[in-house]
N, C-alpha and C positions, 0 to 999 in steps of 0.2 A: 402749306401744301403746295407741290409742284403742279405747274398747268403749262400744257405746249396751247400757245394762243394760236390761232390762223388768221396770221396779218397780210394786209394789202397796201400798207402805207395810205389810205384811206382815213375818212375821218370817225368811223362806225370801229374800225380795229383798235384807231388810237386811244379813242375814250374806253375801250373794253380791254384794254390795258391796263389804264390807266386806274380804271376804277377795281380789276385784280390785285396790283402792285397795291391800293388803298386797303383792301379787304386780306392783306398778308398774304397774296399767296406769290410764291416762286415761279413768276412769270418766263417762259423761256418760248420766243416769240419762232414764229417757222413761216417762211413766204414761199411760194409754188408758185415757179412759173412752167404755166401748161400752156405757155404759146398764144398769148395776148398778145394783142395790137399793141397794151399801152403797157407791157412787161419794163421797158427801160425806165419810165416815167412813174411806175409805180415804186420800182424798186429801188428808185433814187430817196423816193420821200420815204421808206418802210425804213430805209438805213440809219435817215435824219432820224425820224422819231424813233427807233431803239435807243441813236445816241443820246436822243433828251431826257427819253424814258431811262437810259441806263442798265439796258440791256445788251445782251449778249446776240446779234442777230444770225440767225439760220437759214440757208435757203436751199428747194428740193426744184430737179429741174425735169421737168416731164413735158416740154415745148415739144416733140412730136403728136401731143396729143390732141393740143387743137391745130395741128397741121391736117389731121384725117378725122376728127371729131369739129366737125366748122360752125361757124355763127359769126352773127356779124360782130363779136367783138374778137373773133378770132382770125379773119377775113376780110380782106377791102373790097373782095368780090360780093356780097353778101353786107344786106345794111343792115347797120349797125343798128338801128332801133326795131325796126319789122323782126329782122332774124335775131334779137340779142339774146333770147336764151341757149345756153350751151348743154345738152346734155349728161347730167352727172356731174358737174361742176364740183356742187357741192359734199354731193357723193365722195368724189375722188379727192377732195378737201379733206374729207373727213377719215378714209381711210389712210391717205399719206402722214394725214395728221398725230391718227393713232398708231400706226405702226416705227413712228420716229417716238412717239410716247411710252410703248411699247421696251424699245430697247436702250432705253433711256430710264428704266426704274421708273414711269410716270405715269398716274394713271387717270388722269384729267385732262380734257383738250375741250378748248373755248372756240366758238366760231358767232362772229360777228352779227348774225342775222336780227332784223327788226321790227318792229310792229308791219302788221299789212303787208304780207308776202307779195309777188306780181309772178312768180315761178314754182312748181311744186315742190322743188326742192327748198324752199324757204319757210315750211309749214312747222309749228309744233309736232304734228301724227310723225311725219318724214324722219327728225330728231329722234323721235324714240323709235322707230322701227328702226334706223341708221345706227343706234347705240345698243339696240338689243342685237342686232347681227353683228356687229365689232365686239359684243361683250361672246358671242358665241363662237365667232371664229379664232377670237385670242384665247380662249377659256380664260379670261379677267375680270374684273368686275370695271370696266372702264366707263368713266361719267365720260357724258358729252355736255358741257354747260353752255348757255346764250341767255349772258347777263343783261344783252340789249332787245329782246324778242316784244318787250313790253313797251317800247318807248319808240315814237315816233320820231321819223328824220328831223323835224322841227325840233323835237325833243333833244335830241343828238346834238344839234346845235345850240340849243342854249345851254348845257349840261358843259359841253367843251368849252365855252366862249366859260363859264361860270370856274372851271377847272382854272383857266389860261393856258389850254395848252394849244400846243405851234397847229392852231389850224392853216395855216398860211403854207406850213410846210409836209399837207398834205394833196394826195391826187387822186381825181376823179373821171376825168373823164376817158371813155370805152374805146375813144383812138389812138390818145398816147401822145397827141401834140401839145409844142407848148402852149395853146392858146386853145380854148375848151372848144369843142365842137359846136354844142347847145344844142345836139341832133339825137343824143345817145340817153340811154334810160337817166344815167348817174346826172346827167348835164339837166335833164328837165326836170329830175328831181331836185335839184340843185335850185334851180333859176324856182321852182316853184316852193319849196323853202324860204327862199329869199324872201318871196313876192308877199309869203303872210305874216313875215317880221314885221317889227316897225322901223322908220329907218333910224331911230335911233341905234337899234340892233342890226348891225353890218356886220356879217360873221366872216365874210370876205370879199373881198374888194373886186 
């Protein structure tokens, strides 16, 4: 079965890849840049990993969007952890998602999302009201899947570290430098990840 995945060169897309390509399906990977901070630095590593994964990579550009739609990961004006929710994010994920699925013969599209939401767009309820208006506005039966909704970031990481896939050559954080913030959601979730491994378990350095 075909699936357009919504990647971010992140490590949450890469294992929900990874674990599609496992489970036979025809992964055809799609990245959207809506005008993030860290647009460069994501789409460097989303490139890496299609190439490991072995995919074909796609990308849709709607960077005006958080130019007039702002947040702090959209914004240097605006902080990056206080203001880090963007409205409709995933919303707008989700419809780019399926209307490139859409005219594509495709009728499945995967988005990344994880146990414990901290946004309302990150809910179970959100997914199925978001799937049942894309399935109404395309008249299709379009699934929306999130193979990761059940599994903790912590989870996420032992899961990749256990895969071996290129966590190293994945990106995180919500300003886009080379060297992490530790200020932005993805960064203190990160460092707090880290913190309840053991250090045997070093997922990145």
């Amino acid at each position: 079965m075909k699936v357009v995945t919504l990647a971010s060169g992140g490590i949450d897309s890469t294992l929900m890849m990874y674990m599609l390509i496992e489970n036979k399906y025809e992964v055809h990977p799609l990245f959207v840049n809506y005008g993030q901070l860290s647009y460069n630095k994501e789409y460097e590593s989303y490139k890496k990993i299609c190439n490991y994964l072995k995919l074909k990579s796609s990308i849709i550009n709607v960077s005006e969007y958080g130019k007039y739609i702002k947040s702090g990961i959209t914004s240097k004006k605006l902080d990056v952890y206080k203001d880090a929710f963007l409205p409709n994010r995933n919303l707008l994920f989700l419809l780019l998602g399926s209307s490139y699925a859409f005219q594509n013969d495709i009728y499945v599209v995967s988005i990344g999302l994880i146990k414990d939401p901290i946004f309302p767009d990150q809910t179970l309820t959100f997914l199925n009201k978001a799937e049942n208006c894309i399935k109404e506005s395309l008249e299709v039966d379009m699934k929306i899947l999130a193979p990761l909704i059940d599994f903790s970031k912590k989870e996420i990481y032992q899961l990749s570290q256990y895969y071996k896939l290129p966590i190293k050559d994945t990106y995180y954080c919500h300003l886009g430098n080379d060297e992490p913030c530790g200020k932005c959601v993805a960064c203190k979730e990160h460092i707090a990840v880290l913190s309840e491994v053991s250090s045997g378990v070093g997922y990145i350095e």
